[in-house]
C-alpha positions as a Markdown table, in Angstrom:
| # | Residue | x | y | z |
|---|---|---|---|---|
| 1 | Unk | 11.4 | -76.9 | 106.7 |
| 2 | Unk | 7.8 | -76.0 | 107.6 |
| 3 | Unk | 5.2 | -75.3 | 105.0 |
| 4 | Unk | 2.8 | -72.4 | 105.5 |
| 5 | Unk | -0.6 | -73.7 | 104.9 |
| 6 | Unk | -2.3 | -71.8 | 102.3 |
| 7 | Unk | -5.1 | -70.7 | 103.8 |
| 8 | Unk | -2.9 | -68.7 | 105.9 |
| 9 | Unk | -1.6 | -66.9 | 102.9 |
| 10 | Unk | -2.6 | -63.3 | 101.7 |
| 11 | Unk | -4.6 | -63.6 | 99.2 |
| 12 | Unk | -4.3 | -61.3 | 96.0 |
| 13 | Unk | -6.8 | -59.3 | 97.1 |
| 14 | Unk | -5.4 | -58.8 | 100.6 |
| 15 | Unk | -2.2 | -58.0 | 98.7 |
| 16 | Unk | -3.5 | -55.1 | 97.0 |
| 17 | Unk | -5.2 | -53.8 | 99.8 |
| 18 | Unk | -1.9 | -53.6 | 101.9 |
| 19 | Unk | 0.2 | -52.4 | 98.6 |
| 20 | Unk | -2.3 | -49.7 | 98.3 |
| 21 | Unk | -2.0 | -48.4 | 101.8 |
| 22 | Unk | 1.7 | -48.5 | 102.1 |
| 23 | Unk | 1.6 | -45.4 | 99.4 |
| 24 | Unk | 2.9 | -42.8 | 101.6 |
| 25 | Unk | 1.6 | -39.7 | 102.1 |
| 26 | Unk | 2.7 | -36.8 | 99.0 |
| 27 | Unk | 3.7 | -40.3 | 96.9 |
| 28 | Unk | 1.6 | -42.1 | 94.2 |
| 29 | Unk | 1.6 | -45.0 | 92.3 |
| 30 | Unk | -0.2 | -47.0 | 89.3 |
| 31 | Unk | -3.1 | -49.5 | 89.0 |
| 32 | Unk | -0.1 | -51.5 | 86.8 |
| 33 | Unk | 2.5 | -51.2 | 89.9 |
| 34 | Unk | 0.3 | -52.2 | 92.3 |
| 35 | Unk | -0.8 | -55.7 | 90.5 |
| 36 | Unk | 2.4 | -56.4 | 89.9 |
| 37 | Unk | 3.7 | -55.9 | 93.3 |
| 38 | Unk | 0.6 | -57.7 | 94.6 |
| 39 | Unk | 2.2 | -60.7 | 92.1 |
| 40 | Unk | -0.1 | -60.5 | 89.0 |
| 41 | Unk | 0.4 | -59.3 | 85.4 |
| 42 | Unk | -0.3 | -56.0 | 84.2 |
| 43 | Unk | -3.7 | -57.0 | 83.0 |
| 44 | Unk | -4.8 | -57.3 | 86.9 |
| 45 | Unk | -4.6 | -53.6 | 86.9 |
| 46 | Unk | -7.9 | -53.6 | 85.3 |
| 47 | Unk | -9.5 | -55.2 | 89.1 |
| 48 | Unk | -7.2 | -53.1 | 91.4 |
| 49 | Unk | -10.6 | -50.3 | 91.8 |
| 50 | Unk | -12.9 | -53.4 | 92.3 |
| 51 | Unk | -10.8 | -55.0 | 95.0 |
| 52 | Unk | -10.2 | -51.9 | 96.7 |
| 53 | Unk | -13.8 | -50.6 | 96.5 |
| 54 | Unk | -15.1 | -53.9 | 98.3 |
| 55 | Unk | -12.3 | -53.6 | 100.5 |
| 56 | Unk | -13.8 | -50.1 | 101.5 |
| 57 | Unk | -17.7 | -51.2 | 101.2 |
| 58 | Unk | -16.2 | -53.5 | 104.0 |
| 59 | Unk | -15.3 | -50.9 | 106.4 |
| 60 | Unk | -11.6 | -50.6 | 105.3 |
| 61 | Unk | -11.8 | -46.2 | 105.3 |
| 62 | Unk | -7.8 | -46.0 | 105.3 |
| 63 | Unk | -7.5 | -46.4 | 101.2 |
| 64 | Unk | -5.8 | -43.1 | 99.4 |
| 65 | Unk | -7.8 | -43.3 | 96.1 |
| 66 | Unk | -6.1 | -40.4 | 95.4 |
| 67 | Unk | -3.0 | -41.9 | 95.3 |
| 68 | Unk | -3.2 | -44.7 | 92.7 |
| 69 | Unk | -3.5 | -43.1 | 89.0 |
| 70 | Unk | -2.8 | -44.5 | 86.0 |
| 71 | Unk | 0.8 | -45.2 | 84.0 |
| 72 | Unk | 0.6 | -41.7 | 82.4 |
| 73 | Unk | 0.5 | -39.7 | 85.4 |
| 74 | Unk | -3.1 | -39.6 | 84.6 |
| 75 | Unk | -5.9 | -39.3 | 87.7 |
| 76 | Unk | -9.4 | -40.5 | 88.1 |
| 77 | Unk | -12.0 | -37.9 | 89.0 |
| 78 | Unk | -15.4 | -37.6 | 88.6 |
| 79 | Unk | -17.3 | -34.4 | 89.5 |
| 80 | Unk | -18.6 | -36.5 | 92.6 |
| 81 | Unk | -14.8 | -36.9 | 94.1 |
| 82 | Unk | -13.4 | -33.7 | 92.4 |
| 83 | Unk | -13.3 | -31.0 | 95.4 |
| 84 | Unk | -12.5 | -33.3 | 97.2 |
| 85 | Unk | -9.5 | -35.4 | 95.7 |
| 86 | Unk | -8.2 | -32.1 | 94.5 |
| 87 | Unk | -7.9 | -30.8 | 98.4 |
| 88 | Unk | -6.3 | -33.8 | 99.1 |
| 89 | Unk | -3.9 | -33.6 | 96.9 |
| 90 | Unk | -3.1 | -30.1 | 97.4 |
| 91 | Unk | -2.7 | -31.2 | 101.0 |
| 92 | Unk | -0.1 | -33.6 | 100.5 |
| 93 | Unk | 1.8 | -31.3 | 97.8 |
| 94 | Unk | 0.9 | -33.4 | 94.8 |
| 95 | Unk | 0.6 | -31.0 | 91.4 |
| 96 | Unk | -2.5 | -31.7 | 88.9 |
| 97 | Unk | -2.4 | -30.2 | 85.7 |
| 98 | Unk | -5.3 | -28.6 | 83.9 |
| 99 | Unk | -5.6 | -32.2 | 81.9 |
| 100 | Unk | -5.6 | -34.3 | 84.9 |
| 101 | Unk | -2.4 | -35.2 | 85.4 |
| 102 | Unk | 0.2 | -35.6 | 87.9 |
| 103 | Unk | 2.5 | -32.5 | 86.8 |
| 104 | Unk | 5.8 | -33.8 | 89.1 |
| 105 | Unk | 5.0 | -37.9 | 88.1 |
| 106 | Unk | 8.4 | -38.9 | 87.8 |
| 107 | Unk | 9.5 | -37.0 | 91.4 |
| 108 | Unk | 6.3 | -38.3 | 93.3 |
| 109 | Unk | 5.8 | -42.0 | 91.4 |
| 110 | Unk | 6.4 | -44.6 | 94.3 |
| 111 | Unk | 7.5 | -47.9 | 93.0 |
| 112 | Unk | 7.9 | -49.9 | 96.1 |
């Protein structure tokens, strides 16, 4: 049996990267899912938007934001992103509610 060395292994980080860009399109998924696919506990959730962000500070422009919300259907918006998350998800059929959430979670929620 051969041993992969481990420097030849994903990292976490590289984990959540690719967890976050196999979302498909008209799908999304949580900060909590995508730690724990990744292998971590739910508290790793909380470094899912720091990972990804250096991930796209270092040229990585495929990452759906839009897609990864949080474990009430919830979505992060800031008046900066807002015209143009909320295209987004209009484009890919996704429903947000006047409080910011996901209004068909359950039917679009992607659980790998």
């Amino acid at each position: 049996m051969h041993k992969i060395p481990v420097k030849h292994l994903p990292t976490f980080s590289e984990r959540v990267l690719k967890a976050a860009l196999f979302i498909p399109r008209g799908r999304v998924s949580t900060y909590g899912r995508i730690a724990r696919v990744a292998g971590a506990g739910p508290m790793a959730a909380q470094s899912i938007t720091t990972i990804l962000g250096k991930a796209y500070d270092a040229g990585e422009r495929g990452i759906p934001f839009h897609r990864i919300v949080y474990a009430d259907g919830r979505i992060w918006i800031s008046e900066r992103y807002r015209k143009e998350r909320m295209k987004l998800y209009k484009k890919e059929g996704i429903k947000v509610d006047k409080q910011s959430r996901i209004e068909n979670f359950a039917d679009v929620f992607y659980g790998f």
